[in-house]
PDB file of N, CA, C, O and CB in Angstrom:
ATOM      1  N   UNK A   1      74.388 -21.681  88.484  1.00  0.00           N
ATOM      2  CA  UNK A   1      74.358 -22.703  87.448  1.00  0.00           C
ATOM      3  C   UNK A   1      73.937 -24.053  88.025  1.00  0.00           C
ATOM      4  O   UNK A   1      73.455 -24.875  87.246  1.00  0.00           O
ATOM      5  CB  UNK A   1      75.727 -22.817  86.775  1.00  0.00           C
ATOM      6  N   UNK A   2      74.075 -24.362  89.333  1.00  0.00           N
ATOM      7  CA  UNK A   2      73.612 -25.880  90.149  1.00  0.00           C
ATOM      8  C   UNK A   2      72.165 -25.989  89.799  1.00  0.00           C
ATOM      9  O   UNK A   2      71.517 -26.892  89.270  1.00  0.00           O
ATOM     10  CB  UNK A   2      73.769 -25.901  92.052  1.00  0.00           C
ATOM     11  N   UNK A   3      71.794 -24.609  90.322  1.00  0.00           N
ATOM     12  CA  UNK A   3      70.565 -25.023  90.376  1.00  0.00           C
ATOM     13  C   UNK A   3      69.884 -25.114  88.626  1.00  0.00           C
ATOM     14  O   UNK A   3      69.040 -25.949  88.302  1.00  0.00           O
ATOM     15  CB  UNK A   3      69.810 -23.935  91.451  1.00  0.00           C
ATOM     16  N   UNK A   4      70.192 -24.566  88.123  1.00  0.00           N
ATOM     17  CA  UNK A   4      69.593 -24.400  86.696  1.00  0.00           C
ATOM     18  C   UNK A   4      69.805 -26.730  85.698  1.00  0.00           C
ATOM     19  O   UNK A   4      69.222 -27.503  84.938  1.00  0.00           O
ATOM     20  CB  UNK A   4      71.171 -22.521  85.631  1.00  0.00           C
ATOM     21  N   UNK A   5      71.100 -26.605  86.609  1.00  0.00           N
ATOM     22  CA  UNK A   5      71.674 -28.290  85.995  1.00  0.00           C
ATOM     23  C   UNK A   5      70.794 -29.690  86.605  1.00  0.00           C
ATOM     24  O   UNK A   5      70.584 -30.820  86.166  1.00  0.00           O
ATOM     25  CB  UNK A   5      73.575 -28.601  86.649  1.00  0.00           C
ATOM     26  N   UNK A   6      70.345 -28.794  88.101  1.00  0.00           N
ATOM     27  CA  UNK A   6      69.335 -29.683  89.388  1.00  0.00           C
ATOM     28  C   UNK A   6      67.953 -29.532  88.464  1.00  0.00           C
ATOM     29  O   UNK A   6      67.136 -30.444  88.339  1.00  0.00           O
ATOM     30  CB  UNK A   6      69.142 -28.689  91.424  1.00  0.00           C
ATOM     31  N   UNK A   7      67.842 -28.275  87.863  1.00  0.00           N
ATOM     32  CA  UNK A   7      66.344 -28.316  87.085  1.00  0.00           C
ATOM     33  C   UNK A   7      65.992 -28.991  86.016  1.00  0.00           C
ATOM     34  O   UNK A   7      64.811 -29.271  85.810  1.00  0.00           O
ATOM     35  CB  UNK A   7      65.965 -27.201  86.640  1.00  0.00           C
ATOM     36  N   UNK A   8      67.058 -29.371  85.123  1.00  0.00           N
ATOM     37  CA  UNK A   8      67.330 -29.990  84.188  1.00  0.00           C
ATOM     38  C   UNK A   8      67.283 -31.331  84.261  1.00  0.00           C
ATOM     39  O   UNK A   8      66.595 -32.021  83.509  1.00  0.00           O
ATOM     40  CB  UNK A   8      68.268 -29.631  83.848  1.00  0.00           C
ATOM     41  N   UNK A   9      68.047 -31.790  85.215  1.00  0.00           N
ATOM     42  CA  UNK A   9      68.220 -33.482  85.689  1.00  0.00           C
ATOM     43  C   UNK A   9      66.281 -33.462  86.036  1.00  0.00           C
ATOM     44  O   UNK A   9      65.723 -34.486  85.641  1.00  0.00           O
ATOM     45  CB  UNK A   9      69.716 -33.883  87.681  1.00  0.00           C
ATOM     46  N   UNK A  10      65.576 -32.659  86.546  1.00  0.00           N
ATOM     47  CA  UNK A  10      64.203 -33.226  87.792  1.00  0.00           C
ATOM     48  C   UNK A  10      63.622 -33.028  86.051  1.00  0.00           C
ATOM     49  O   UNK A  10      63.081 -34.108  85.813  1.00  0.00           O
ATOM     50  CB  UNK A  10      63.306 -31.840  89.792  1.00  0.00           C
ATOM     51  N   UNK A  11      63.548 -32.444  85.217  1.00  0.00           N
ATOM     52  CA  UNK A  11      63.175 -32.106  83.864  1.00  0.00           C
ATOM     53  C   UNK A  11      63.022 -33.572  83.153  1.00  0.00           C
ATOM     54  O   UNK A  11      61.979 -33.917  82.599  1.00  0.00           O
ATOM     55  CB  UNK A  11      64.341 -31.088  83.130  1.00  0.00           C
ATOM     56  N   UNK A  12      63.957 -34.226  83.220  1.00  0.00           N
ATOM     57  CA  UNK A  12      64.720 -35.234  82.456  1.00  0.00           C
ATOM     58  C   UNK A  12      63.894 -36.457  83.062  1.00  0.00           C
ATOM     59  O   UNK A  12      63.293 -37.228  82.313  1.00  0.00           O
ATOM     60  CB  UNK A  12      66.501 -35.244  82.723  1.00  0.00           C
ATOM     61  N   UNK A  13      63.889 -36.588  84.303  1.00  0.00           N
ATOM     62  CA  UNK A  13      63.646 -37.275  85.271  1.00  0.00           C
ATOM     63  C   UNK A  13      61.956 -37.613  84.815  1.00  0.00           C
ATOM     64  O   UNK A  13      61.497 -38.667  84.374  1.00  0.00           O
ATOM     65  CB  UNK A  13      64.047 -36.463  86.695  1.00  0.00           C
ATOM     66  N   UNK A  14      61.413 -36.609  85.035  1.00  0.00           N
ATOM     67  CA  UNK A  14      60.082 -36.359  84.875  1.00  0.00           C
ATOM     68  C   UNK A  14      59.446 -37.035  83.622  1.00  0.00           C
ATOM     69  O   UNK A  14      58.540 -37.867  83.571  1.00  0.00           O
ATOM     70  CB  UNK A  14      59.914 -34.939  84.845  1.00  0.00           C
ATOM     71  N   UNK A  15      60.497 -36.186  82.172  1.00  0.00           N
ATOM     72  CA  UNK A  15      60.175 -36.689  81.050  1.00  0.00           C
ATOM     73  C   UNK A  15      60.177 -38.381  80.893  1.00  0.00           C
ATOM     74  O   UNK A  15      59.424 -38.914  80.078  1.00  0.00           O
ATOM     75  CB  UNK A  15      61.052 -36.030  80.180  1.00  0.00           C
ATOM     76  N   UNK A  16      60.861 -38.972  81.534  1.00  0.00           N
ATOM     77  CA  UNK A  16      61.232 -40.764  81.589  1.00  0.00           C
ATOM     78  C   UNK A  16      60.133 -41.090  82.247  1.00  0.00           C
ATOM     79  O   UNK A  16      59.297 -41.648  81.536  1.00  0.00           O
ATOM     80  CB  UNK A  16      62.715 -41.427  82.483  1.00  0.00           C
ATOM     81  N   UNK A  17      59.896 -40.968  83.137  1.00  0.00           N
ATOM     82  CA  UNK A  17      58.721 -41.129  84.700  1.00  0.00           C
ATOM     83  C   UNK A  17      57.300 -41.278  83.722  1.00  0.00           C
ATOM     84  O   UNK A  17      56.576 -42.261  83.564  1.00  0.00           O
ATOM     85  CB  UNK A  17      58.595 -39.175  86.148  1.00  0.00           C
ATOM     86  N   UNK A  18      57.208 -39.910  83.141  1.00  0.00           N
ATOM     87  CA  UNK A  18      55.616 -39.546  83.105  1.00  0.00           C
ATOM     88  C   UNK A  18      55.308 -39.375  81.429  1.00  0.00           C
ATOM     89  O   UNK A  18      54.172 -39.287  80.964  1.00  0.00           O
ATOM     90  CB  UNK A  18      55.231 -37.883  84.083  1.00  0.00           C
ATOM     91  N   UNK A  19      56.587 -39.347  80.616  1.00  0.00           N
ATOM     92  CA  UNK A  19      56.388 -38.996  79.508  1.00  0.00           C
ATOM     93  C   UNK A  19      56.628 -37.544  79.091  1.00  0.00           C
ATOM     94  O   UNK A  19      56.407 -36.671  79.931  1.00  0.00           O
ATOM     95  CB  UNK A  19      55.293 -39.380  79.322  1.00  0.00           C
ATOM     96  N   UNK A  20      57.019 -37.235  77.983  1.00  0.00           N
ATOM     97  CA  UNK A  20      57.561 -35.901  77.676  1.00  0.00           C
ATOM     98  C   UNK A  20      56.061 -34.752  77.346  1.00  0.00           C
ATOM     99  O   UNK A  20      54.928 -34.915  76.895  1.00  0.00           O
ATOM    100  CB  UNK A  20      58.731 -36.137  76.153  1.00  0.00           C
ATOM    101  N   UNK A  21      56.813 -33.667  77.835  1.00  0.00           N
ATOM    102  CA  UNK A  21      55.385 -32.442  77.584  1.00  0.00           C
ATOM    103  C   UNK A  21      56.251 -31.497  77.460  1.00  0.00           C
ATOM    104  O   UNK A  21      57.480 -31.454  77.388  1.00  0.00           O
ATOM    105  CB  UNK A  21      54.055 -32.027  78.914  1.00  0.00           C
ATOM    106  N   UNK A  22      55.084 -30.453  77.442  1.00  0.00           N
ATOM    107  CA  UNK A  22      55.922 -29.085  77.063  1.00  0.00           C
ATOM    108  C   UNK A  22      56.464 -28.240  77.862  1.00  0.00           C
ATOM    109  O   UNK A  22      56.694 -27.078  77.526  1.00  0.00           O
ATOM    110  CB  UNK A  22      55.281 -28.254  76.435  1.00  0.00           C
ATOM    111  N   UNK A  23      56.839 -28.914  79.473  1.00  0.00           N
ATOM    112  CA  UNK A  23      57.387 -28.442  80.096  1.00  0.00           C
ATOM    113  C   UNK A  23      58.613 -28.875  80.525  1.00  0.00           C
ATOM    114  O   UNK A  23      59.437 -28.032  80.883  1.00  0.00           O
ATOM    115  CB  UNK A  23      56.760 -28.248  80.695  1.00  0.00           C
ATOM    116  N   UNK A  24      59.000 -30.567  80.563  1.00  0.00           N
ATOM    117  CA  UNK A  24      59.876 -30.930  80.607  1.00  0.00           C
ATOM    118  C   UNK A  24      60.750 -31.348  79.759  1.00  0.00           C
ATOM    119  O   UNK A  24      61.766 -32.002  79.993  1.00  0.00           O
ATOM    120  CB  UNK A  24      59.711 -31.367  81.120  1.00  0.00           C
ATOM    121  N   UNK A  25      60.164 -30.787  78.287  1.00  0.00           N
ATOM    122  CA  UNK A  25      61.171 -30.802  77.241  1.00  0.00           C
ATOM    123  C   UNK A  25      61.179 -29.506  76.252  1.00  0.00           C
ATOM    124  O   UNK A  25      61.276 -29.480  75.025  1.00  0.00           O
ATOM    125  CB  UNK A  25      60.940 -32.087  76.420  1.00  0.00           C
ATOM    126  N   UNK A  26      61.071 -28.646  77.007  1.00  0.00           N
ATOM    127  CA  UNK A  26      61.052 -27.009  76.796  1.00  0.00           C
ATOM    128  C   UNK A  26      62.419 -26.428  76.180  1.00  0.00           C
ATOM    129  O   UNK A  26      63.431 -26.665  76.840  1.00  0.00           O
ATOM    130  CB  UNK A  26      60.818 -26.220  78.320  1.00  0.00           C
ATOM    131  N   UNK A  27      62.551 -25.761  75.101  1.00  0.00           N
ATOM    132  CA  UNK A  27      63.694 -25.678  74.105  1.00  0.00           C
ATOM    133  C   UNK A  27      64.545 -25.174  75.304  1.00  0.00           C
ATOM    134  O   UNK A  27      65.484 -25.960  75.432  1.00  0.00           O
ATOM    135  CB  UNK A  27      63.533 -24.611  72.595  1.00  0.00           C
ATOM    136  N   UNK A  28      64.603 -24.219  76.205  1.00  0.00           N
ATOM    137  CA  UNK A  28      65.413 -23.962  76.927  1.00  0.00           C
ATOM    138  C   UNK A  28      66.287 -24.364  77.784  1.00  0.00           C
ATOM    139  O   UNK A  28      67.253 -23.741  78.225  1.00  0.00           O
ATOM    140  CB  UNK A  28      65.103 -23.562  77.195  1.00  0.00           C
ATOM    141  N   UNK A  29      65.852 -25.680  78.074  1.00  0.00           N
ATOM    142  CA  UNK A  29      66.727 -27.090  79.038  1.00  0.00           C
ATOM    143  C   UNK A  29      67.865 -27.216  78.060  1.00  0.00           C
ATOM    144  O   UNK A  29      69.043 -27.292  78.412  1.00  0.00           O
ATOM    145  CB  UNK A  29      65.735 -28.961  79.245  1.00  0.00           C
ATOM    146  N   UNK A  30      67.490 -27.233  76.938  1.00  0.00           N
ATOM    147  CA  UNK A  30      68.949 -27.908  76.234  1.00  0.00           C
ATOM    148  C   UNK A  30      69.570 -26.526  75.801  1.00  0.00           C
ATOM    149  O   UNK A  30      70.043 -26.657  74.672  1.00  0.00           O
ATOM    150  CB  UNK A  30      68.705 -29.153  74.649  1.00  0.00           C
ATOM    151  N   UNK A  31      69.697 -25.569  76.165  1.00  0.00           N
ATOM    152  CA  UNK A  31      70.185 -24.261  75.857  1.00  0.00           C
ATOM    153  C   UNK A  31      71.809 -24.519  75.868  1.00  0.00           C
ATOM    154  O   UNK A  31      72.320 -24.181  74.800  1.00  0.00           O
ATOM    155  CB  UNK A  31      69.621 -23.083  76.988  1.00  0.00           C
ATOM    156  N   UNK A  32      72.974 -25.178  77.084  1.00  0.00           N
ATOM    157  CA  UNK A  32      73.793 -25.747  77.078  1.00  0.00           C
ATOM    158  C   UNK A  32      74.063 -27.119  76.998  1.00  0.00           C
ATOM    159  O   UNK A  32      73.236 -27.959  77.351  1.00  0.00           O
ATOM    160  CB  UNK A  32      74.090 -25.367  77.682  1.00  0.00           C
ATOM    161  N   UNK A  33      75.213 -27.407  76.539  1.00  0.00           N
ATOM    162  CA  UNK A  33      75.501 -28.696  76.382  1.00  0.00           C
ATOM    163  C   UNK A  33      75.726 -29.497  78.078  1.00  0.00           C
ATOM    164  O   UNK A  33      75.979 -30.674  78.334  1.00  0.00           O
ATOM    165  CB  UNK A  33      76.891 -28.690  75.341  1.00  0.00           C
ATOM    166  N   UNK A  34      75.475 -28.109  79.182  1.00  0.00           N
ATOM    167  CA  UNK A  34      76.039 -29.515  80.393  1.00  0.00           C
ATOM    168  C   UNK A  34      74.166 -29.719  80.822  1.00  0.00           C
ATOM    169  O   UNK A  34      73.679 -30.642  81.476  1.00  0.00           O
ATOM    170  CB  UNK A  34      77.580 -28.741  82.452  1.00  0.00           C
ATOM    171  N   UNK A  35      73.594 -28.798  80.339  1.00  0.00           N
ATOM    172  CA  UNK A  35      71.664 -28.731  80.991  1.00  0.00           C
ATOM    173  C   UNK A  35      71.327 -29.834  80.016  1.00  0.00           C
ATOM    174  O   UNK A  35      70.573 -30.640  80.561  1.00  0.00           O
ATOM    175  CB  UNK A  35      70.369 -26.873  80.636  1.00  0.00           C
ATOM    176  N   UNK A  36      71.683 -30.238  78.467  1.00  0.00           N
ATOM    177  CA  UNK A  36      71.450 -31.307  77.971  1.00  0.00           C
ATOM    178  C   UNK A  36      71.687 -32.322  78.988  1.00  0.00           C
ATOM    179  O   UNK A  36      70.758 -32.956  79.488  1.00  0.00           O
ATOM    180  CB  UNK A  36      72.116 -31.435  76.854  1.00  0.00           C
ATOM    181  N   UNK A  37      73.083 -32.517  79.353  1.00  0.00           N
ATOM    182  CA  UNK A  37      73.663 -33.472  79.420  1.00  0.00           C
ATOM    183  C   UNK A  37      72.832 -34.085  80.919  1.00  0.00           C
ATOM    184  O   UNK A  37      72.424 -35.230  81.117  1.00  0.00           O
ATOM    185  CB  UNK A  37      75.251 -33.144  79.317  1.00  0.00           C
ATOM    186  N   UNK A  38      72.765 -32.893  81.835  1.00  0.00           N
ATOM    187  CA  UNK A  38      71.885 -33.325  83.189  1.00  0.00           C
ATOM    188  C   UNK A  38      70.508 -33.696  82.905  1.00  0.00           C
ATOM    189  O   UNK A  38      69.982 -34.579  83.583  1.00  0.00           O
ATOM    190  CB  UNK A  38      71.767 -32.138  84.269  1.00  0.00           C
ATOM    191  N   UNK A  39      69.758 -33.014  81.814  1.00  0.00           N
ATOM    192  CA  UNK A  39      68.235 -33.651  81.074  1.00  0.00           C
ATOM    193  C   UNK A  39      68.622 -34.770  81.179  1.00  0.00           C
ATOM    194  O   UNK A  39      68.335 -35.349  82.227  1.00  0.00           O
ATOM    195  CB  UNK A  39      67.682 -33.334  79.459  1.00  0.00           C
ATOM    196  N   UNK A  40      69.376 -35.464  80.193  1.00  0.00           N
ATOM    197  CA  UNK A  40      69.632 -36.784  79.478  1.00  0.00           C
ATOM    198  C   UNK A  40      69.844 -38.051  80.651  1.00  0.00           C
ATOM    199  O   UNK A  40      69.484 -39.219  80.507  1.00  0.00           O
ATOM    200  CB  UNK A  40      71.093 -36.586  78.463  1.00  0.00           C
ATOM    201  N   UNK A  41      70.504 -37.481  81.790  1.00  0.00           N
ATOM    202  CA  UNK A  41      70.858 -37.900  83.001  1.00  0.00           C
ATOM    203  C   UNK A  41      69.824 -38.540  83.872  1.00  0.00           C
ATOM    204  O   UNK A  41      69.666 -39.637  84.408  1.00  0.00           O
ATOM    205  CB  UNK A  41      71.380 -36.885  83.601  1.00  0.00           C
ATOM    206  N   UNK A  42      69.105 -37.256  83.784  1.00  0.00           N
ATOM    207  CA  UNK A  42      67.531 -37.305  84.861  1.00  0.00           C
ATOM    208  C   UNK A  42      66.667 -38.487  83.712  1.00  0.00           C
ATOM    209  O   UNK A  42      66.207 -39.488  84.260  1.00  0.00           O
ATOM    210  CB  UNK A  42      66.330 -35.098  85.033  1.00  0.00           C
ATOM    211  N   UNK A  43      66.529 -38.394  82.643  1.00  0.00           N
ATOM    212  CA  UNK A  43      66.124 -38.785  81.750  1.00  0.00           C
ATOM    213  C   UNK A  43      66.363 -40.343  81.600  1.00  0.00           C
ATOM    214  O   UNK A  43      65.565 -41.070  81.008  1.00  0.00           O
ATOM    215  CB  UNK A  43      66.541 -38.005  80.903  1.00  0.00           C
ATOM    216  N   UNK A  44      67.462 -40.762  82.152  1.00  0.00           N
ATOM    217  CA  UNK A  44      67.761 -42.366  82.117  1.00  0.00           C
ATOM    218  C   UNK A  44      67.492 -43.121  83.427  1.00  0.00           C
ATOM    219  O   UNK A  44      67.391 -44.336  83.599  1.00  0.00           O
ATOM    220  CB  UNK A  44      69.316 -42.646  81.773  1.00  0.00           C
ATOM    221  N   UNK A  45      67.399 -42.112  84.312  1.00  0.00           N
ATOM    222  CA  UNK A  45      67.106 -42.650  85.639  1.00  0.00           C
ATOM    223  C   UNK A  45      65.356 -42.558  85.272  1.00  0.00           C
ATOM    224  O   UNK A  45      65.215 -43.778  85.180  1.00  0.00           O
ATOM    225  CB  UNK A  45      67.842 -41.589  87.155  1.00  0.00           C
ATOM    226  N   UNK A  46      64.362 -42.172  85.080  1.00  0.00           N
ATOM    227  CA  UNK A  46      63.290 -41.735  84.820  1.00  0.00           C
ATOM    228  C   UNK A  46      62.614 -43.205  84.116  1.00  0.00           C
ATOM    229  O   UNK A  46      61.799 -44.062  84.457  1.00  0.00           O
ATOM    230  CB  UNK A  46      63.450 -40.354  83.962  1.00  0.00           C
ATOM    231  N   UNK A  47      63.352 -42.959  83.116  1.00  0.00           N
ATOM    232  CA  UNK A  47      63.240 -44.223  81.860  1.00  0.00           C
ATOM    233  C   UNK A  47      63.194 -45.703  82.988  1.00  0.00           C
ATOM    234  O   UNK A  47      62.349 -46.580  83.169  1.00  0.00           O
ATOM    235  CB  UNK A  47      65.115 -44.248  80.475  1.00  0.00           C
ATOM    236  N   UNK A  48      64.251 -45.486  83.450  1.00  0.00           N
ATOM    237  CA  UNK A  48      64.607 -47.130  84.715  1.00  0.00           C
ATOM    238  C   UNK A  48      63.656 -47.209  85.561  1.00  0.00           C
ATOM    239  O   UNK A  48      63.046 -48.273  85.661  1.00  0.00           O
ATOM    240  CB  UNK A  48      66.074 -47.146  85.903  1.00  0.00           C
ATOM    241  N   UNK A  49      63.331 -46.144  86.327  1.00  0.00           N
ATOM    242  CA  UNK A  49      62.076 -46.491  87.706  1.00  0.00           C
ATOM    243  C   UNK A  49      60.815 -46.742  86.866  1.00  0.00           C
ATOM    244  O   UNK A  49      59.867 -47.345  87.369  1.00  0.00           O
ATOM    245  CB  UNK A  49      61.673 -44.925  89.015  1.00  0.00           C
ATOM    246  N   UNK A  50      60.766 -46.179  85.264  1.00  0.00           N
ATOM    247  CA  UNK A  50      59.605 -46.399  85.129  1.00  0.00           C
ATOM    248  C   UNK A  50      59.491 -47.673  84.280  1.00  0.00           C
ATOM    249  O   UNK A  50      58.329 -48.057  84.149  1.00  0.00           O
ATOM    250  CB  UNK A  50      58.998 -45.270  84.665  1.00  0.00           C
ATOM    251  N   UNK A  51      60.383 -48.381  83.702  1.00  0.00           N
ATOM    252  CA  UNK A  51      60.630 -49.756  83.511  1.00  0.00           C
ATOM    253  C   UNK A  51      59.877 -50.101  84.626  1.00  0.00           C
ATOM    254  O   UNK A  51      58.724 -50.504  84.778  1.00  0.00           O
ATOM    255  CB  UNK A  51      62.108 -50.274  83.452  1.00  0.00           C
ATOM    256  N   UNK A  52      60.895 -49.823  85.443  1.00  0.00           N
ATOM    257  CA  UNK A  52      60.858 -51.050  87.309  1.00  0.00           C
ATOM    258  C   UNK A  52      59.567 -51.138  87.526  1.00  0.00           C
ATOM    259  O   UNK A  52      59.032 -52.247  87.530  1.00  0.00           O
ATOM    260  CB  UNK A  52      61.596 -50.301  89.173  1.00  0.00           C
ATOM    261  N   UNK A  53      58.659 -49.690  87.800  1.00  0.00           N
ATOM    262  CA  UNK A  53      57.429 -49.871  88.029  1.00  0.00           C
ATOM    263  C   UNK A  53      56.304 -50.615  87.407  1.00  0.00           C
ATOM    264  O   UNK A  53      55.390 -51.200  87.989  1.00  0.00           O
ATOM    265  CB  UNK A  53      57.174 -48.975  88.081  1.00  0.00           C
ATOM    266  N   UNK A  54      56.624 -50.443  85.489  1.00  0.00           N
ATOM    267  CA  UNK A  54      55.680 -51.379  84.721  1.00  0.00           C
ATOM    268  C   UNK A  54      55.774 -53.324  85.010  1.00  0.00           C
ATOM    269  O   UNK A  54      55.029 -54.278  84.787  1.00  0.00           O
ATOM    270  CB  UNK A  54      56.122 -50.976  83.008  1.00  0.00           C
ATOM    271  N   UNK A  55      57.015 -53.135  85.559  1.00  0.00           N
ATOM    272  CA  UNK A  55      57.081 -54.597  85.692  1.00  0.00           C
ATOM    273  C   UNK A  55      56.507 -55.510  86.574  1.00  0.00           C
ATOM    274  O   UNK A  55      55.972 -56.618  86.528  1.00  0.00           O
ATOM    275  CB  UNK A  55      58.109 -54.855  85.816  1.00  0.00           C
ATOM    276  N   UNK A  56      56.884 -54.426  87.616  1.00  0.00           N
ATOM    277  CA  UNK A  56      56.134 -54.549  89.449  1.00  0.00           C
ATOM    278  C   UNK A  56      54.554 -54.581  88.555  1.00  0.00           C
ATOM    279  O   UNK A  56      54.236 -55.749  88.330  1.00  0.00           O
ATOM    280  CB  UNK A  56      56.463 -52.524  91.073  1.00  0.00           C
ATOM    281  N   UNK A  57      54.006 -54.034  88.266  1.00  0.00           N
ATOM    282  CA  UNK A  57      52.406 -53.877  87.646  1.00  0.00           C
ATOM    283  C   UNK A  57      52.062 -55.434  86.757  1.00  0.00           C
ATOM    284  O   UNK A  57      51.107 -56.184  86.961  1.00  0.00           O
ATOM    285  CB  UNK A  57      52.327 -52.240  86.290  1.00  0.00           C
ATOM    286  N   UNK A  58      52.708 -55.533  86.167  1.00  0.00           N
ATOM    287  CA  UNK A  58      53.162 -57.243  84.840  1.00  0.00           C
ATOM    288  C   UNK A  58      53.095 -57.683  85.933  1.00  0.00           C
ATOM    289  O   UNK A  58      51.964 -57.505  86.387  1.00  0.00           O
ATOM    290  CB  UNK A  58      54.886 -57.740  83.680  1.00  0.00           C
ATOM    291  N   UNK A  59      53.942 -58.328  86.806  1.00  0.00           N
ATOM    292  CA  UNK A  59      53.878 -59.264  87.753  1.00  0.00           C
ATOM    293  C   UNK A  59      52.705 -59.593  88.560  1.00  0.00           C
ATOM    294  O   UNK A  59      52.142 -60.678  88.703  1.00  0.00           O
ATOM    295  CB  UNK A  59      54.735 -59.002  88.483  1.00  0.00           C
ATOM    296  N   UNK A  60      52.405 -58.271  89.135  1.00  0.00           N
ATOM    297  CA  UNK A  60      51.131 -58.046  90.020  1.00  0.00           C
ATOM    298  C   UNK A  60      50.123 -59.082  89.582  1.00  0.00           C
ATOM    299  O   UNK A  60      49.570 -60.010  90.173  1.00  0.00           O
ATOM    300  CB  UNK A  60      50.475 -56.512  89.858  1.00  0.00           C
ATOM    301  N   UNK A  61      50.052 -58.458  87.938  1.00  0.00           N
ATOM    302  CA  UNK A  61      48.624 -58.610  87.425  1.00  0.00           C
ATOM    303  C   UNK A  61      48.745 -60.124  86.774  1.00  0.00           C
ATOM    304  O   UNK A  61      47.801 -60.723  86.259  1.00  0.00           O
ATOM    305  CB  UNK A  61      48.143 -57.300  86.215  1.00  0.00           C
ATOM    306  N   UNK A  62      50.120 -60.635  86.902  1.00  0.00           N
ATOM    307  CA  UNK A  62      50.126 -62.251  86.332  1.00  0.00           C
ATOM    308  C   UNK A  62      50.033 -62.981  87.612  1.00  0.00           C
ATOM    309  O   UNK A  62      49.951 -64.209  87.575  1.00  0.00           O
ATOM    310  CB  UNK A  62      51.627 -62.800  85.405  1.00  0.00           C
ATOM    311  N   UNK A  63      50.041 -62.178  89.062  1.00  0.00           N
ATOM    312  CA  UNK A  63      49.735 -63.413  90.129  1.00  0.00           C
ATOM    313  C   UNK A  63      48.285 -63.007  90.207  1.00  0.00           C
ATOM    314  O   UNK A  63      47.562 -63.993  90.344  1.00  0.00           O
ATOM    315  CB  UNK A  63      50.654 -63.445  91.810  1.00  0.00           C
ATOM    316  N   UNK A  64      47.858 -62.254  90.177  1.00  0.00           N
ATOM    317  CA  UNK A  64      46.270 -61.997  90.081  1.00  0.00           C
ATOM    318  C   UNK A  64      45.396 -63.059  89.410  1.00  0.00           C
ATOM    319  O   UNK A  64      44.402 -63.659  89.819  1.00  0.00           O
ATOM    320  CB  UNK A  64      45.999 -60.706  89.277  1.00  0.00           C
ATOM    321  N   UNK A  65      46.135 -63.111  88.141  1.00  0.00           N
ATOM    322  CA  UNK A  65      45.491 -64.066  86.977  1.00  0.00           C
ATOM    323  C   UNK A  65      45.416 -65.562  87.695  1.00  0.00           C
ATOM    324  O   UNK A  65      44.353 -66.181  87.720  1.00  0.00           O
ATOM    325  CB  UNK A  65      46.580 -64.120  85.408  1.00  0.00           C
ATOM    326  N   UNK A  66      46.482 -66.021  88.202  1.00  0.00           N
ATOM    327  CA  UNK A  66      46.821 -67.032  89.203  1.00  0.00           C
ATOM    328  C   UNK A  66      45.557 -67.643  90.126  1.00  0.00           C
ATOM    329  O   UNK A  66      45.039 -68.733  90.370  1.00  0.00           O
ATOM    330  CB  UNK A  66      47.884 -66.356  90.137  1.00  0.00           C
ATOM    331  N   UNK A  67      45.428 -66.474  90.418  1.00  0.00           N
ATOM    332  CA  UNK A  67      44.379 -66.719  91.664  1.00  0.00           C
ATOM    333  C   UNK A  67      43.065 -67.137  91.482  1.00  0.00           C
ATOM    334  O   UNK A  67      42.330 -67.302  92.455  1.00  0.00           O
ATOM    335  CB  UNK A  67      44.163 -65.567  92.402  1.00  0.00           C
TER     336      UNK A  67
END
């Protein structure tokens, strides 16, 4: 079951990161309520780095403008 909850969270993860497809939001991840719950998990961390990264990019491109 670790590993099936580890697949779920990198699932989740992915979907935040890169955007949802038909692999990382495949009816079968949410089959239990704890593989939801590790999706949803991976899924908020995913969502955050990829905030972090658009911002790092905003910034970049407003000292660029600068120059």
């Amino acid at each position: 079951m670790r590993k099936e909850l580890e697949s779920a969270y990198d699932s989740g993860y992915d979907a935040g990161l890169k955007g949802p497809n038909t692999t990382n939001c495949h009816f079968s991840i949410f089959s239990t309520h704890e593989k939801t719950k590790a999706w949803k998990k991976g899924k908020a961390k995913g969502d955050a780095k990829a905030i972090k990264a658009g911002r790092k990019l905003f910034e970049r491109a407003a000292r660029n403008r600068e120059d």
